[in-house]
GUTOR-93919 format. One record per residue: z, y negated, x negated of N, C-alpha, C in turn; chain. Coordinates in Angstrom, 2 decimals. Example, Ala and Ser with C-alpha at 12.3 -4.5 7.8 and 13.67 -1.06 7.14 Angstrom:
2
<node n_zz="7.80" n_yy="5.69" n_xx="-13.19" ca_zz="7.80" ca_yy="4.50" ca_xx="-12.30" c_zz="7.80" c_yy="3.30" c_xx="-13.20" unit="A"/>
<node n_zz="7.08" n_yy="2.25" n_xx="-12.85" ca_zz="7.14" ca_yy="1.06" ca_xx="-13.67" c_zz="7.87" c_yy="-0.03" c_xx="-12.90" unit="A"/>
% end
This chain:
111
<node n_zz="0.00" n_yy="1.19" n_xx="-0.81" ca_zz="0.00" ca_yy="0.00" ca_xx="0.00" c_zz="0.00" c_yy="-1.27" c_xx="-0.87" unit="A"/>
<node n_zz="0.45" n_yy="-1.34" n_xx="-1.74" ca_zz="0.68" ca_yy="-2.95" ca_xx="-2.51" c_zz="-0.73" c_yy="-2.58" c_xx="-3.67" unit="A"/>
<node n_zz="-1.24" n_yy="-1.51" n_xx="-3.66" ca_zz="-2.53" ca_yy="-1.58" ca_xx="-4.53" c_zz="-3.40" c_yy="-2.44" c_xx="-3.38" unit="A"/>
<node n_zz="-3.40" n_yy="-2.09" n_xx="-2.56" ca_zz="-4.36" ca_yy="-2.20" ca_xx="-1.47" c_zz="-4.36" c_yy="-3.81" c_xx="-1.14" unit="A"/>
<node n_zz="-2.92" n_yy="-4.29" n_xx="-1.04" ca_zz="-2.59" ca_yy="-5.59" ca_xx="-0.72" c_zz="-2.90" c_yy="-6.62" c_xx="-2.25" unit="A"/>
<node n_zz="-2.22" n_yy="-5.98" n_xx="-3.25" ca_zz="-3.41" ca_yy="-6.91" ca_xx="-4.26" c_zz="-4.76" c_yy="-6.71" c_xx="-4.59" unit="A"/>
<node n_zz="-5.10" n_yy="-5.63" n_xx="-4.06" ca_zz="-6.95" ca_yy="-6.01" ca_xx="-4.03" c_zz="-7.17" c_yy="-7.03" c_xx="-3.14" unit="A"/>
<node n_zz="-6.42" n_yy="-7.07" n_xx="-2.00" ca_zz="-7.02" ca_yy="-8.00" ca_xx="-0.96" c_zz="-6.79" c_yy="-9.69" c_xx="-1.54" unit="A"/>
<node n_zz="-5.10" n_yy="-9.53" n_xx="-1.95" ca_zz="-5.22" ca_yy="-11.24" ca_xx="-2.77" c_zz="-6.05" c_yy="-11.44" c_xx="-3.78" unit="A"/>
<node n_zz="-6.70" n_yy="-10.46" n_xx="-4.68" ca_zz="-7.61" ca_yy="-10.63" ca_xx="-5.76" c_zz="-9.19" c_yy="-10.95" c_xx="-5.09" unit="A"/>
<node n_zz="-9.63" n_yy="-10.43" n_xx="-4.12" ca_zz="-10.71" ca_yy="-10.91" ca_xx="-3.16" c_zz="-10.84" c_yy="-11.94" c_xx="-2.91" unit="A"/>
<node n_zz="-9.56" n_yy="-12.52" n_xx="-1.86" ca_zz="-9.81" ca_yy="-14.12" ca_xx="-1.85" c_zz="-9.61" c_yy="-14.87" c_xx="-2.73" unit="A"/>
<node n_zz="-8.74" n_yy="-14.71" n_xx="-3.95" ca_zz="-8.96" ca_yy="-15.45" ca_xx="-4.78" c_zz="-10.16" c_yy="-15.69" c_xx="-5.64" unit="A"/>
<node n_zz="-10.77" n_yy="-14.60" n_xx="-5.86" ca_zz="-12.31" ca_yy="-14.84" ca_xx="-6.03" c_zz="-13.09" c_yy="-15.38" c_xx="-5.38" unit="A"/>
<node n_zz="-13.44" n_yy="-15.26" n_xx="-4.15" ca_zz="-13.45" ca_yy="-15.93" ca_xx="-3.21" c_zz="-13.61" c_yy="-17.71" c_xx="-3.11" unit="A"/>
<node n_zz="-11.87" n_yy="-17.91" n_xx="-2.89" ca_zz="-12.03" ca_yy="-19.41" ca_xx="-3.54" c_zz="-12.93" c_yy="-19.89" c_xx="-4.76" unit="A"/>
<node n_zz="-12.59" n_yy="-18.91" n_xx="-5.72" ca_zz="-13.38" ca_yy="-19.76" ca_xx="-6.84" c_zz="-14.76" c_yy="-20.64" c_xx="-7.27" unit="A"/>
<node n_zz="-15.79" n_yy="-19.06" n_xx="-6.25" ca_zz="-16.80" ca_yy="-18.73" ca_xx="-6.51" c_zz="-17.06" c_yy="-20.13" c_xx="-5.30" unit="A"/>
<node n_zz="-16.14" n_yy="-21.01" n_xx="-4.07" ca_zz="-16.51" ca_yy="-21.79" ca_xx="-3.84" c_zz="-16.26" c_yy="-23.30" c_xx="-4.47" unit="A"/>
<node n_zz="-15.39" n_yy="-23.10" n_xx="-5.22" ca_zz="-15.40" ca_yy="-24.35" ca_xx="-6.44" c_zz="-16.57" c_yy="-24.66" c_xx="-7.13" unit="A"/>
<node n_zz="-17.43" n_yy="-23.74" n_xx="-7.24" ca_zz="-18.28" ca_yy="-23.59" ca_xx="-8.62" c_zz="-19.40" c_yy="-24.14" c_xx="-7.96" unit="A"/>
<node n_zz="-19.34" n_yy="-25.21" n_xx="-6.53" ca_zz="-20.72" ca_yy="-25.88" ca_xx="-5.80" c_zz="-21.30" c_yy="-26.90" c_xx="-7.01" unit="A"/>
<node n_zz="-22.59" n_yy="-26.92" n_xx="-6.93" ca_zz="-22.73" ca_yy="-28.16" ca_xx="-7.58" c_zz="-23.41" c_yy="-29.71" c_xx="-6.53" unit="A"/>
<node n_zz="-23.52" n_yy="-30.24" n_xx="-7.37" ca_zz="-23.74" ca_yy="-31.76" ca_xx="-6.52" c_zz="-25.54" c_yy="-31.22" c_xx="-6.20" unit="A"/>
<node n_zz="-25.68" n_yy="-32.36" n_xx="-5.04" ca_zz="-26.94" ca_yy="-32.50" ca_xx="-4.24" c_zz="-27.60" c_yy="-34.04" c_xx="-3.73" unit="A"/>
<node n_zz="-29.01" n_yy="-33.70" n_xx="-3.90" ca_zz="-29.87" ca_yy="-34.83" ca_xx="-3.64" c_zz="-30.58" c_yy="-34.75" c_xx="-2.58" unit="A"/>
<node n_zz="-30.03" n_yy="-35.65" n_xx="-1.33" ca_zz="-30.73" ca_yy="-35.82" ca_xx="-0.10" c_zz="-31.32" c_yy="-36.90" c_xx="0.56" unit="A"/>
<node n_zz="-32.41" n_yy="-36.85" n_xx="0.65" ca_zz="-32.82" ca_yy="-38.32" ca_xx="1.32" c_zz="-34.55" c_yy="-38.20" c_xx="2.32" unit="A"/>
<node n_zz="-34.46" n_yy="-39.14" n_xx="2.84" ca_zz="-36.16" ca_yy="-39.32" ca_xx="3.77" c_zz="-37.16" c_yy="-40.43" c_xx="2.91" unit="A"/>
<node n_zz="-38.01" n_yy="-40.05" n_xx="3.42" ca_zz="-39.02" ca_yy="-41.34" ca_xx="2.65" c_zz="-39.59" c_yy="-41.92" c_xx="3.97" unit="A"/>
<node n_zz="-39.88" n_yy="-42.72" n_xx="4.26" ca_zz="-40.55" ca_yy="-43.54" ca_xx="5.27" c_zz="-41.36" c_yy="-44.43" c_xx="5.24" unit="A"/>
<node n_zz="-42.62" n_yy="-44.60" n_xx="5.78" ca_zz="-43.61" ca_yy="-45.43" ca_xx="5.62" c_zz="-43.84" c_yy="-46.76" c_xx="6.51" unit="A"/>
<node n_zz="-43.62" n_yy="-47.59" n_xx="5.69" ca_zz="-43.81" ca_yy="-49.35" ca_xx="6.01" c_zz="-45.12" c_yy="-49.40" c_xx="6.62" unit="A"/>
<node n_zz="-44.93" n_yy="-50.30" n_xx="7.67" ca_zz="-44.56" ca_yy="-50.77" ca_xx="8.45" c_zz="-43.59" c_yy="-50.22" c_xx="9.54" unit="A"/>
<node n_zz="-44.52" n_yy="-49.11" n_xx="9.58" ca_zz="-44.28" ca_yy="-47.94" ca_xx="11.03" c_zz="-43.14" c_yy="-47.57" c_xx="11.36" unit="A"/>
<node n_zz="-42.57" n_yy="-47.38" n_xx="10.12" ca_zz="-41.28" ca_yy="-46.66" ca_xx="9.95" c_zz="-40.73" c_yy="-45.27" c_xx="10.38" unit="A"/>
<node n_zz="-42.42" n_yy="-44.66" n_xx="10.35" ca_zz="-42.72" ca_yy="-43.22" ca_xx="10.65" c_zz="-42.27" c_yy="-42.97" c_xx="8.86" unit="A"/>
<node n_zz="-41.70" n_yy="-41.48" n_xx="9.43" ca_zz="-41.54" ca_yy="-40.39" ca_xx="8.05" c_zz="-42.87" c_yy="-40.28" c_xx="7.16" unit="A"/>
<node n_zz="-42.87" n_yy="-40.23" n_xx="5.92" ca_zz="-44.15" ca_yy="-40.10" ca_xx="5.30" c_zz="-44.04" c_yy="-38.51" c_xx="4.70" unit="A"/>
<node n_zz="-45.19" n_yy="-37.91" n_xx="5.25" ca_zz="-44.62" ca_yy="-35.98" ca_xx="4.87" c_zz="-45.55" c_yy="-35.49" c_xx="3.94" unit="A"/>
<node n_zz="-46.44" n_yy="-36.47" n_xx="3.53" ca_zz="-47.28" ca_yy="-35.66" ca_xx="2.25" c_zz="-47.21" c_yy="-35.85" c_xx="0.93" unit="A"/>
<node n_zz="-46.15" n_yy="-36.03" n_xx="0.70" ca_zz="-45.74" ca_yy="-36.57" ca_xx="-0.87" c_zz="-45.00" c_yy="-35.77" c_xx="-1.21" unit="A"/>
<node n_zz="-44.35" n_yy="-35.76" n_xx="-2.76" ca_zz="-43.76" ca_yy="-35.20" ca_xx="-3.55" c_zz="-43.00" c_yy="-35.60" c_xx="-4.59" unit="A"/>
<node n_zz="-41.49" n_yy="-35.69" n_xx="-4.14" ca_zz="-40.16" ca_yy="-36.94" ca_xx="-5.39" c_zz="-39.85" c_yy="-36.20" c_xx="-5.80" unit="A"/>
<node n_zz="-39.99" n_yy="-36.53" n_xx="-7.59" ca_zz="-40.11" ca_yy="-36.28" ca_xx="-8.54" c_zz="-38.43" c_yy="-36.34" c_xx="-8.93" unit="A"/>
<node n_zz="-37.69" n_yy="-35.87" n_xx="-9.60" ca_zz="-36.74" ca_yy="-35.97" ca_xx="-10.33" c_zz="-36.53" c_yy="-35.06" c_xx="-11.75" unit="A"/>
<node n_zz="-35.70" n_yy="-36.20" n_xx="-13.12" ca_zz="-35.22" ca_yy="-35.05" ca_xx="-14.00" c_zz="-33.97" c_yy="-35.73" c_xx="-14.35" unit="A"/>
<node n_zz="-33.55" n_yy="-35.16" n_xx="-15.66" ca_zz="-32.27" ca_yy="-36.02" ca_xx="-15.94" c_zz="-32.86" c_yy="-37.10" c_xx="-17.03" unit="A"/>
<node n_zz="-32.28" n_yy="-37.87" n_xx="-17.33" ca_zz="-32.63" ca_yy="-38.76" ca_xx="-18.13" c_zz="-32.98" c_yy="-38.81" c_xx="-19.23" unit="A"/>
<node n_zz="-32.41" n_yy="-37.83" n_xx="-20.03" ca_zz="-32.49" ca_yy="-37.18" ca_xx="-21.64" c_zz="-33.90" c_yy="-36.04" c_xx="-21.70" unit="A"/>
<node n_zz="-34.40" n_yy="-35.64" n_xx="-20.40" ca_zz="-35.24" ca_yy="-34.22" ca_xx="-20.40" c_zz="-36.37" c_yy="-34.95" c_xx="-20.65" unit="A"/>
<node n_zz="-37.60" n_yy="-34.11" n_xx="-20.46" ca_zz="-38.99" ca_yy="-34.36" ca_xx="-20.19" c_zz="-39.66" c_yy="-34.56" c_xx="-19.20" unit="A"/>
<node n_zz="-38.77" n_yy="-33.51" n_xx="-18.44" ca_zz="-39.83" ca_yy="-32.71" ca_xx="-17.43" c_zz="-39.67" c_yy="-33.37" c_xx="-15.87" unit="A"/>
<node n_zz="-40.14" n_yy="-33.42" n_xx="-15.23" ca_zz="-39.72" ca_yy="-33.56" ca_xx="-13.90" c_zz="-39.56" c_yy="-32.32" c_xx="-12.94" unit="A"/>
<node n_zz="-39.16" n_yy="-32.09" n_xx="-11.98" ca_zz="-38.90" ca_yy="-31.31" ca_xx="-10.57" c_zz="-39.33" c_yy="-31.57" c_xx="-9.56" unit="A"/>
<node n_zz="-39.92" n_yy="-31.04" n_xx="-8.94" ca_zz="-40.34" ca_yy="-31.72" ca_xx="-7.18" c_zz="-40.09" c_yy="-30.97" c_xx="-6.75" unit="A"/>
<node n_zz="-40.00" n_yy="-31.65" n_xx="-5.36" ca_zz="-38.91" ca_yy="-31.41" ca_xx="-4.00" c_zz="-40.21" c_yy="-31.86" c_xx="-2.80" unit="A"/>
<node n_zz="-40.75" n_yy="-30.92" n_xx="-2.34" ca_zz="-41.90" ca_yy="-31.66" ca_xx="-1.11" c_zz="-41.31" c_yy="-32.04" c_xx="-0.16" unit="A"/>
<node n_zz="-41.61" n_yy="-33.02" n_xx="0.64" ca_zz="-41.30" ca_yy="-33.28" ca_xx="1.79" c_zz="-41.37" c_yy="-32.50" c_xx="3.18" unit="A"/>
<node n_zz="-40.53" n_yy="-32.58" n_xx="4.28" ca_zz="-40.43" ca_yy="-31.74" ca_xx="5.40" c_zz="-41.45" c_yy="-32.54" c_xx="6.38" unit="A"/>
<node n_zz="-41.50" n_yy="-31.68" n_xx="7.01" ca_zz="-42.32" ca_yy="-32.56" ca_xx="8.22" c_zz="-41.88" c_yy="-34.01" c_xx="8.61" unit="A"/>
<node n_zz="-40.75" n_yy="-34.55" n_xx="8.38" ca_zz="-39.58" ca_yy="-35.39" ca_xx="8.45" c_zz="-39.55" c_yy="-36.26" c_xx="7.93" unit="A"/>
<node n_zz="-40.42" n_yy="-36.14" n_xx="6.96" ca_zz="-40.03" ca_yy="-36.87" ca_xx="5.44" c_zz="-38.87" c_yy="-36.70" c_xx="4.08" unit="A"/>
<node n_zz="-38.01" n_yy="-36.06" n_xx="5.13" ca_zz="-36.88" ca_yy="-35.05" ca_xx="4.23" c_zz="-36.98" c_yy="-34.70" c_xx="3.15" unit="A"/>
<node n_zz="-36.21" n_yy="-34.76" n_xx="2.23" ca_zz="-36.27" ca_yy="-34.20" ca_xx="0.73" c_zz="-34.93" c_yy="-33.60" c_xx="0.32" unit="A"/>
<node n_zz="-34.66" n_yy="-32.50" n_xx="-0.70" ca_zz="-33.42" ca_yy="-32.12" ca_xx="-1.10" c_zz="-33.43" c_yy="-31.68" c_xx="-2.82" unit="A"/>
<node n_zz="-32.71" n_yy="-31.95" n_xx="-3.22" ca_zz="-32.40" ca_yy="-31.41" ca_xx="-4.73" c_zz="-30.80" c_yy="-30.50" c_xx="-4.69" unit="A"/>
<node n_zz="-30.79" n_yy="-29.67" n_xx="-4.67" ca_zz="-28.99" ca_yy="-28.78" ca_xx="-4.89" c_zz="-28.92" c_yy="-28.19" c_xx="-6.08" unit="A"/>
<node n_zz="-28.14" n_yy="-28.00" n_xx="-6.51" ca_zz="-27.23" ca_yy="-27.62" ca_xx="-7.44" c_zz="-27.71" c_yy="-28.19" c_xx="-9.21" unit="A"/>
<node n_zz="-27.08" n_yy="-29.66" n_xx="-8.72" ca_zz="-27.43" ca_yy="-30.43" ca_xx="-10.09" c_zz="-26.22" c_yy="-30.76" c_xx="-10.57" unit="A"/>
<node n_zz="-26.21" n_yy="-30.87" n_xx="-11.89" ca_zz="-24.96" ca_yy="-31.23" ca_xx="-12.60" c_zz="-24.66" c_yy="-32.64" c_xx="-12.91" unit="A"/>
<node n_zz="-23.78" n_yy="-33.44" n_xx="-12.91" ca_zz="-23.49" ca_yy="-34.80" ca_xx="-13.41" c_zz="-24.31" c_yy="-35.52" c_xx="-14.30" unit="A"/>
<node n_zz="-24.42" n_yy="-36.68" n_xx="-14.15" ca_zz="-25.50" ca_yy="-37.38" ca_xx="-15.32" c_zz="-26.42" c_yy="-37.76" c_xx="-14.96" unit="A"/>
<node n_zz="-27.07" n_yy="-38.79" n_xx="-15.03" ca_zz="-28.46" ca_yy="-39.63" ca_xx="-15.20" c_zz="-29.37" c_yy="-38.94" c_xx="-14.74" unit="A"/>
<node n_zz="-29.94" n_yy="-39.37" n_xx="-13.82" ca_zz="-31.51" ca_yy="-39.13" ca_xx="-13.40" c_zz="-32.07" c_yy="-40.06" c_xx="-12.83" unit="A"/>
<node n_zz="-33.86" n_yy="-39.54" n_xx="-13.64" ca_zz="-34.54" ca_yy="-40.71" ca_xx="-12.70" c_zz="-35.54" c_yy="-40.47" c_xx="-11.54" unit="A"/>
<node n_zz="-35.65" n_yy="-40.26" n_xx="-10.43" ca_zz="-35.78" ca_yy="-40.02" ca_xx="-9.19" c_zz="-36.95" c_yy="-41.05" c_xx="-8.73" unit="A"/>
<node n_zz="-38.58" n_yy="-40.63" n_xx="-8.71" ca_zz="-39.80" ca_yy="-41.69" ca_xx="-8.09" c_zz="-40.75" c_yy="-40.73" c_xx="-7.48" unit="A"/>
<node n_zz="-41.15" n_yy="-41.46" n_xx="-6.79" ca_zz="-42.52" ca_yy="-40.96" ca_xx="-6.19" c_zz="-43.86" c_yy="-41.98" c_xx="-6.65" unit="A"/>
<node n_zz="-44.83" n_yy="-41.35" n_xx="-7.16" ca_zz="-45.81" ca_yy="-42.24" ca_xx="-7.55" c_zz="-47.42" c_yy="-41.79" c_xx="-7.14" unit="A"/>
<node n_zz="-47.91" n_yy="-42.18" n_xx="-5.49" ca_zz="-49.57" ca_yy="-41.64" ca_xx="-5.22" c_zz="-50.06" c_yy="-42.88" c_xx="-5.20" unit="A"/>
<node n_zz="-51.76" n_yy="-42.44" n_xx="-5.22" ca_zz="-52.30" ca_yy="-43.32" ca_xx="-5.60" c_zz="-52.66" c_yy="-44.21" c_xx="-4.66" unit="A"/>
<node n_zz="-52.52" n_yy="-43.89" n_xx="-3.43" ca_zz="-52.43" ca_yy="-44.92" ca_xx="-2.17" c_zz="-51.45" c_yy="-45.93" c_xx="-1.67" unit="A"/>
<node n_zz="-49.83" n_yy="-45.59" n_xx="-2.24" ca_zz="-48.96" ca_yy="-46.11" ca_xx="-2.01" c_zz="-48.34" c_yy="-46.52" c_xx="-3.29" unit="A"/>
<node n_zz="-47.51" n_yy="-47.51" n_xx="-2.80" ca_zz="-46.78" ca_yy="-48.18" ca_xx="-3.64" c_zz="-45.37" c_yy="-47.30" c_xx="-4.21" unit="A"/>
<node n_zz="-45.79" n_yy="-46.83" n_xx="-5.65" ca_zz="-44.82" ca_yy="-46.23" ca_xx="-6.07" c_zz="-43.27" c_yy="-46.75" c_xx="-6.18" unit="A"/>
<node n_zz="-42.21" n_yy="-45.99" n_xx="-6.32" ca_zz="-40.54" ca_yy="-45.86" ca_xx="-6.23" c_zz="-40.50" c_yy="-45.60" c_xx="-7.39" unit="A"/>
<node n_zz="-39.94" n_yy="-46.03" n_xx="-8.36" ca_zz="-38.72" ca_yy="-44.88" ca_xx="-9.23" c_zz="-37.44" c_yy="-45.97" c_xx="-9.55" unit="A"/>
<node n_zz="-36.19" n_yy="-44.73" n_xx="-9.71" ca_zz="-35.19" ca_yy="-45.23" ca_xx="-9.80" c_zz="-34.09" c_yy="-44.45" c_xx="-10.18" unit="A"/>
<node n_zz="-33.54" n_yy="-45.14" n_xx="-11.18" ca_zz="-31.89" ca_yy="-44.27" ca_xx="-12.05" c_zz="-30.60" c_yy="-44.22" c_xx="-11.13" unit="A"/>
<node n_zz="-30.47" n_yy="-43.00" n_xx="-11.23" ca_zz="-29.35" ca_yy="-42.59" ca_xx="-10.29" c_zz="-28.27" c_yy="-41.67" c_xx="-10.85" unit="A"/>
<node n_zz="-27.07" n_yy="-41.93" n_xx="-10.79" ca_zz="-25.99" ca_yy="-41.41" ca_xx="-11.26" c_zz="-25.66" c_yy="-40.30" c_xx="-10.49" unit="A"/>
<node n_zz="-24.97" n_yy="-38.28" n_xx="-10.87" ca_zz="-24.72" ca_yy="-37.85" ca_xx="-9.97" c_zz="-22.66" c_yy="-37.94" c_xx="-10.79" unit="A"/>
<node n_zz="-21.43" n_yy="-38.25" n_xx="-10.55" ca_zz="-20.62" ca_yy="-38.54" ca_xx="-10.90" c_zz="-19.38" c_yy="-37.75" c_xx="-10.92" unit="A"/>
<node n_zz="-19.98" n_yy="-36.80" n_xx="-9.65" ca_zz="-18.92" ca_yy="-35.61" ca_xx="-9.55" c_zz="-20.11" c_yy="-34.63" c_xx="-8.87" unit="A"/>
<node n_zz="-19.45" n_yy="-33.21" n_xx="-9.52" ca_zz="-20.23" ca_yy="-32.09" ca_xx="-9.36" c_zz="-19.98" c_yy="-31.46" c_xx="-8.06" unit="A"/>
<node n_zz="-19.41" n_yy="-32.37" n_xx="-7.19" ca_zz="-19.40" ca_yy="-31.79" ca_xx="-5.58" c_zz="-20.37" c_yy="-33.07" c_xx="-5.04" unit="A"/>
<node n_zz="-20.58" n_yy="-33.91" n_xx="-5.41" ca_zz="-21.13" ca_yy="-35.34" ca_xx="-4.89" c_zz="-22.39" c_yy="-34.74" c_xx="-3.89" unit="A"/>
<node n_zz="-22.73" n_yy="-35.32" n_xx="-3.05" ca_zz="-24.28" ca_yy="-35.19" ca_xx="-2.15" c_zz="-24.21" c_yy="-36.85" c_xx="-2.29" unit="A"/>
<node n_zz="-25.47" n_yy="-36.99" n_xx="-3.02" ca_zz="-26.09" ca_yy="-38.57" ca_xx="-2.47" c_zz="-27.02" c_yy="-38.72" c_xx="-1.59" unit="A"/>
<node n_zz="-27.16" n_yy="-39.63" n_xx="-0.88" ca_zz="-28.02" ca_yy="-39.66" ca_xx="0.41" c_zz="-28.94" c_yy="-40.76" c_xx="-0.15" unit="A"/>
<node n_zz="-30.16" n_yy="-40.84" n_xx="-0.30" ca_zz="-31.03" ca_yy="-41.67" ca_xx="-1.07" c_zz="-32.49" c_yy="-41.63" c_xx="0.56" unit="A"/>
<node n_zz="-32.55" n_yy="-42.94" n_xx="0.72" ca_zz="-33.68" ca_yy="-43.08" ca_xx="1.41" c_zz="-34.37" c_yy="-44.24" c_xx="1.41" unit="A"/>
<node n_zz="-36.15" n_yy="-43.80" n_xx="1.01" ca_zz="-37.08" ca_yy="-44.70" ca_xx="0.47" c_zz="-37.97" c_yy="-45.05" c_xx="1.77" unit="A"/>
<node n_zz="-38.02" n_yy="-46.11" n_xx="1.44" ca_zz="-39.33" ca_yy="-47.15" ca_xx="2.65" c_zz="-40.59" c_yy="-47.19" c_xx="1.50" unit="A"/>
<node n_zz="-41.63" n_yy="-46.80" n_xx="1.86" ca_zz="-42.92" ca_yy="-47.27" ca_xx="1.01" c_zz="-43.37" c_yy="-47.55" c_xx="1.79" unit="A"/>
<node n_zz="-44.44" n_yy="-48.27" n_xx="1.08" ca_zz="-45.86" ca_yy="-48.99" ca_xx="1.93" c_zz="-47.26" c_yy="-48.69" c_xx="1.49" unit="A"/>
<node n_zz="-48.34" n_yy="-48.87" n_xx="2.21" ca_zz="-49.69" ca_yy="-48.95" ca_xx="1.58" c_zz="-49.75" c_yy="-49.97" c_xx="0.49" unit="A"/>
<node n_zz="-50.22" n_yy="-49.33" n_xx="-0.57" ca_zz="-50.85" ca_yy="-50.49" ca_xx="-1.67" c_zz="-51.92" c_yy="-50.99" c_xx="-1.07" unit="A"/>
<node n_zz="-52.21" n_yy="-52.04" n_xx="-1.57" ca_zz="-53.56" ca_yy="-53.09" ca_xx="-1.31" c_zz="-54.12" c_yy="-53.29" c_xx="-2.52" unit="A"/>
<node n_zz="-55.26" n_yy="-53.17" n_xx="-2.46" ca_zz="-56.35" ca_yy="-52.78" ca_xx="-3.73" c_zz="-57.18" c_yy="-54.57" c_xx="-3.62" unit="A"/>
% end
C-alpha cells in the first residue's frame, strides 16, 4: 500500500513539473487598412536577434498568427510583400511563461 501511494505522489509530482517547463508564446492578427478586414495571405517572419534565420507562422483565415514555445530574449518580428507596406519590429519575450499579443494594421503600398 505505501509503494502504491508513493508512486501516485511521484506521478503528480512529475506531473507538475513537466507543466512548469511551458515556454513563452507569440500571438497576434494582421489587418488590412483601410477595411480593417483580416489580411490571410501573408507570412510573419520571426527570429531572435543574435540568429540568422527567420521562422514563419502563416496566417489563419483570420489573419491570426502564433509562435509557442520560445525562450526569453530579443526578436525581430516583420512581414515584408511586395504589395504592402512592410512591418518589422524588436520585441522582448521577458519571462518564459509570457504570451504577447502583437497586432499589425497594414496597408496597400502606392507605387
Amino acid at each position: 500500500m505505501k509503494k502504491k501511494t508513493l508512486t501516485i505522489i511521484f506521478f503528480f509530482l512529475c506531473l507538475m513539473s513537466l507543466s512548469t517547463l511551458k515556454a513563452a508564446d507569440i500571438k497576434g492578427k494582421v489587418i488590412l487598412s483601410p477595411k480593417g478586414k483580416p489580411y490571410t495571405e501573408g507570412i510573419v517572419l520571426l527570429k531572435p536577434l543574435e540568429e540568422k534565420y527567420f521562422s514563419e507562422a502563416a496566417l489563419d483565415l483570420e489573419g491570426n498568427f502564433i509562435y509557442s514555445d520560445l525562450k526569453p530574449g530579443k526578436y525581430i518580428i516583420k512581414m515584408d510583400l511586395h504589395e504592402l507596406t512592410p512591418f518589422e519590429e524588436e520585441i522582448e519575450i521577458k519571462d518564459k511563461t509570457e504570451t504577447l499579443e502583437l497586432n499589425f494594421t497594414i496597408s496597400l503600398s502606392l507605387f
